[in-house]
N, C-alpha and C positions, 0 to 999 in steps of 0.2 A: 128485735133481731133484724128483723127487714129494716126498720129504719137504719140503724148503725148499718148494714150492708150498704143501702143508696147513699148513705154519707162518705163511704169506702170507697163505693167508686163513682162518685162525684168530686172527691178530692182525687184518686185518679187523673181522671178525666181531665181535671183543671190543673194536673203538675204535666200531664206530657202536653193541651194547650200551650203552657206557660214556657217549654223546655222547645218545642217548636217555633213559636213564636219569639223567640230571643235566638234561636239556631236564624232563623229570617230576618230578625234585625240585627245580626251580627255580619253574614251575609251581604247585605246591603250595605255598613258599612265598613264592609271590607278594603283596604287590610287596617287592619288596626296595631298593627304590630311589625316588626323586621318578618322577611319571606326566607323562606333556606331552600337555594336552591343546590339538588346534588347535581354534579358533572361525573357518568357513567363511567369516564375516562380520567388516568393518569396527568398531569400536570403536565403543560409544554408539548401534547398535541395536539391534533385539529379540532378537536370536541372543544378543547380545553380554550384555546385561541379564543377560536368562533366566539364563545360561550362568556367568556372576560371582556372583549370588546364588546357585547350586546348589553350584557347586568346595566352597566351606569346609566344608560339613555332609557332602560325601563326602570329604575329607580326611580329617573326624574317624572316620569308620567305617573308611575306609583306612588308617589310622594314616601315612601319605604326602603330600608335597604334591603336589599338581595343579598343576605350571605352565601356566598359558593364554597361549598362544600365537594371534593374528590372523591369519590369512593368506586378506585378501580376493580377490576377482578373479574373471571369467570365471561366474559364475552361481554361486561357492562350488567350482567345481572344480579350482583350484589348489589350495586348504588338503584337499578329500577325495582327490584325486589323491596328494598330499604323505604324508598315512595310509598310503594304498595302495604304497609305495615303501618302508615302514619295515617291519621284523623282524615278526611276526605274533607278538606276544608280551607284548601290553596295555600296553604301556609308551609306545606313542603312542597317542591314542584321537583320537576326531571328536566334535567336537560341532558335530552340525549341523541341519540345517531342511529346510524341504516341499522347495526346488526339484529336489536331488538326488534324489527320486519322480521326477521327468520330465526328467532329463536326456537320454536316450535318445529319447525322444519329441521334444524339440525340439531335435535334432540337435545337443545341446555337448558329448558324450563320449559312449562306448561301455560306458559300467558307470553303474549307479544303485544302490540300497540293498539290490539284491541280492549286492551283493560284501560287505555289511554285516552283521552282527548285529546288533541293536537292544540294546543295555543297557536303557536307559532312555525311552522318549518321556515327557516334564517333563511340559508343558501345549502345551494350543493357544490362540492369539493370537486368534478367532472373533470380537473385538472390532476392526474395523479404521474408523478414520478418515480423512474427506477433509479436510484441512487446507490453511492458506495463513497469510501475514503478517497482522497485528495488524491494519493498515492498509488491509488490501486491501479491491475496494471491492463485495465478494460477503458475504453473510451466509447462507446458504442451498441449496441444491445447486439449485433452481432458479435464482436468480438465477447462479449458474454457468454453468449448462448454458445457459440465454438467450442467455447474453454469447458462449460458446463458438460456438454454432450462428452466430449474427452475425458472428461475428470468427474466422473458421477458420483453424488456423494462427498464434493470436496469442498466444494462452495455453502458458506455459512448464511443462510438466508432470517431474515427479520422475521418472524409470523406471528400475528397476535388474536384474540379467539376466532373463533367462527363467526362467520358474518364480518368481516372487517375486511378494512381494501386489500391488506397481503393477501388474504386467504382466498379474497377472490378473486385476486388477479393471479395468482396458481392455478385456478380451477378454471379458469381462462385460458391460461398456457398450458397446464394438460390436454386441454380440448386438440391443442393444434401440434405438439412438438412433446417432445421427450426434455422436462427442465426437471433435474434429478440433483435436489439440493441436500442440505442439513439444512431443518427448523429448527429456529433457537423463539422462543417464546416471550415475547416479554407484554407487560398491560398498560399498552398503546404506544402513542409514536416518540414521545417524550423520551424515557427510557432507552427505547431504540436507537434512537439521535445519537445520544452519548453514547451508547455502544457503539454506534458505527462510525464516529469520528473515533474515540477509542482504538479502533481497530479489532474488537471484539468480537461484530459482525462483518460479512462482507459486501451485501446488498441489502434494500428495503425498498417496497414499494411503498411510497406515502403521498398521501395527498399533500397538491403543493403549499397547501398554507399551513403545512408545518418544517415544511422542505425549502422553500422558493428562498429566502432568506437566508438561511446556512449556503445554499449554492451560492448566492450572489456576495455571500463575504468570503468565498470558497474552503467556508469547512463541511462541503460537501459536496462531492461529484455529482452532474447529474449525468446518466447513460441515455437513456430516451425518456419521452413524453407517451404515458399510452394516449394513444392517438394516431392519425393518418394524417397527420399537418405539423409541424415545429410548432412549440414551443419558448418564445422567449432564447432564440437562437438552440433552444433543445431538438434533438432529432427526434420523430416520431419512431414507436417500436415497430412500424411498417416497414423503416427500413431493410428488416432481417426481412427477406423472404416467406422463410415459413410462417411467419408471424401475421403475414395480410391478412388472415380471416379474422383476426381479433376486430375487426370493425363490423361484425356483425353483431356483436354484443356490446356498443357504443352508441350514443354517449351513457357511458355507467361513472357511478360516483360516490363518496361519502357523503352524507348531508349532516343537517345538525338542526336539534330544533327544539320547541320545550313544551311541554306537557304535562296535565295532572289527573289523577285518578277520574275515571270516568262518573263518578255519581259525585262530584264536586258540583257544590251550589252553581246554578246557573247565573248567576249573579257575580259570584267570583269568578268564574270563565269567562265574563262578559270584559270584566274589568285587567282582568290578565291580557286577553286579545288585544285590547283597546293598547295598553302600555306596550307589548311587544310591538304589536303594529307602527307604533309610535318611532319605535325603537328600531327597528327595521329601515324604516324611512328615512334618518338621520344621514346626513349626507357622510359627517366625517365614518361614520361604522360602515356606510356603502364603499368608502374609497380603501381604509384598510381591508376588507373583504375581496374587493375586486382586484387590489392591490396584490393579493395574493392567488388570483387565478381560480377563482370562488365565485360560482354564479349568483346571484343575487334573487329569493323565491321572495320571501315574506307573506307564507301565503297559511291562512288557517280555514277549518268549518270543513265544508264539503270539497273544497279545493285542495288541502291538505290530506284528507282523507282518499281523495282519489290519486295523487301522487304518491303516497304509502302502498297503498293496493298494486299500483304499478309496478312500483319499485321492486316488491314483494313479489308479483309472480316472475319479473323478468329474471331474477336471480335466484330464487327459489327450483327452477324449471333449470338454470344453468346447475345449480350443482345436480340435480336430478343427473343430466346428463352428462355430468365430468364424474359422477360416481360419488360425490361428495355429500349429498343430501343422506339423514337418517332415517328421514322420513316420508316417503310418497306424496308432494306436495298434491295432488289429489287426494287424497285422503282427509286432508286438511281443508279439504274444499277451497285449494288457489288452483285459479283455471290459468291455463296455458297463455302466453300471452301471443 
């Protein structure tokens, strides 16, 4: 009996050996196979952009292809939820953006970018515009804001979940002025786009690299630049008066960037960094980027992680005091910044 025992679990022994040891040499030569990466966001916006022009230049460093895969919805937390269900083994990755910082904060799930590793953060989006139809009959974020104040409730505004540039460039503009819209909902800027050339919506704030192009073929207005400085001959929303203190919550932005499950082999973390890195670097992905008023990070590890951190209490702390947070970012243990 005792010997059939130590034969039991000496073959044990020697199956989870054998089952580690092939998890480590698989690891190493990683990837051995096409990578799936999910884009958090809808098709034809800045997530989406970003996220298309980076795949090929890490393909090439990966010697692998990157399938991009869409999975909108819910503030991006179906397609980061969908990651978080898969094998911990870089063969699905995330690419995704700022609002996953404060999902926890404004109560749409129980995990944020902590459950993450950072590969890569691309660029930040810090260029963001207030846009509307060709037609419409605002030229200016004053004459907006006029119309608005007059007519509350009448104006059809873009808004997509929580954590995204609309939502918080609202809770921006609550801080300073009375902007009393209709929220029309849609999952991301893609969507939105067509609606507002459409004539379906009336305005959108979007970041310009999903925006900058439609204005310059003019199927899309732009109103101002958030910002204290023009824009690409855009006027900044400083020009409205009441609007000057929005630059104490500047420079704020979308970013975009890619990520895999936090207890992914180090080995394949090592080799992902390397290819985005790679990929980041690339002069023609710097020029479409910049191209679009898109700062350029490229930055992962500790550097990555402390720009999340940032990101995360400065905005975190803004909806606290625009009323918008669900949850007492103390409580969460993000300190004020």
């Amino acid at each position: 009996m005792q010997s059939t025992k130590r034969q039991w679990l000496g073959a044990a022994v020697a199956a989870l050996t054998a089952v580690t040891f092939a998890g480590h040499a698989s690891a190493q030569n990683y990837p051995e196979r096409d990578v799936t990466a999910v884009i958090q966001w809808g098709a034809g916006g800045g997530t989406d952009v970003a996220m298309r022009g980076y795949a090929p230049y890490a393909e090439e460093a990966l010697g692998k292809k990157i399938i991009l895969q869409n999975k909108p919805g819910a503030a991006g937390v179906i397609g980061a939820n969908f990651v978080l269900q898969q094998p911990s083994d870089g063969y699905t990755i995330l690419m995704g953006a700022e609002p996953q910082a404060l999902y926890r904060v404004m109560g749409v799930a129980e995990f944020d970018y902590s459950e993450f590793t950072p590969i890569n953060i691309a660029a930040v989006a810090n260029t963001i515009l207030l846009v509307t139809k060709p037609d419409a009959p605002w030229n200016n974020m004053q004459d907006l804001l006029s119309f608005v104040q007059a007519n509350p409730k009448k104006v059809k505004q873009y808004l997509a979940g929580q954590g995204t540039v609309p939502f918080t460039m609202n809770a921006m503009m609550s801080t300073l002025t009375k902007f009393e819209t209709i929220n029309v909902p849609f999952d991301g800027d893609g969507p939105a786009i067509a609606a507002l050339q459409g004539g379906h919506v009336d305005i959108g704030f979007i970041a310009s690299g999903a925006a900058i192009e439609h204005v310059k073929a003019g199927r899309l207005k732009a109103l101002a630049v958030v910002d204290s400085k023009p824009y690409q001959g855009i006027a900044p929303v400083t020009d409205a008066p009441s609007l000057k203190g929005i630059t104490k919550y500047l420079p704020w932005g979308s970013w975009y960037g890619v990520f895999v499950k936090k207890d992914t082999p180090e080995p394949v973390k090592a080799k992902l960094v390397a290819a985005f890195k790679k990929a980041g670097d690339n002069p023609q992905y710097r020029k479409l980027m910049e191209g679009r008023g898109t700062t350029m990070l490229n930055i992962s590890g500790a550097e990555a992680e402390a720009f999340i951190k940032k990101f995360q209490s400065t905005t975190a702390w803004l909806y606290q005091g625009a009323g918008a947070a669900k949850k007492n970012p103390a409580d969460l243990g993000i300190a004020k910044p």
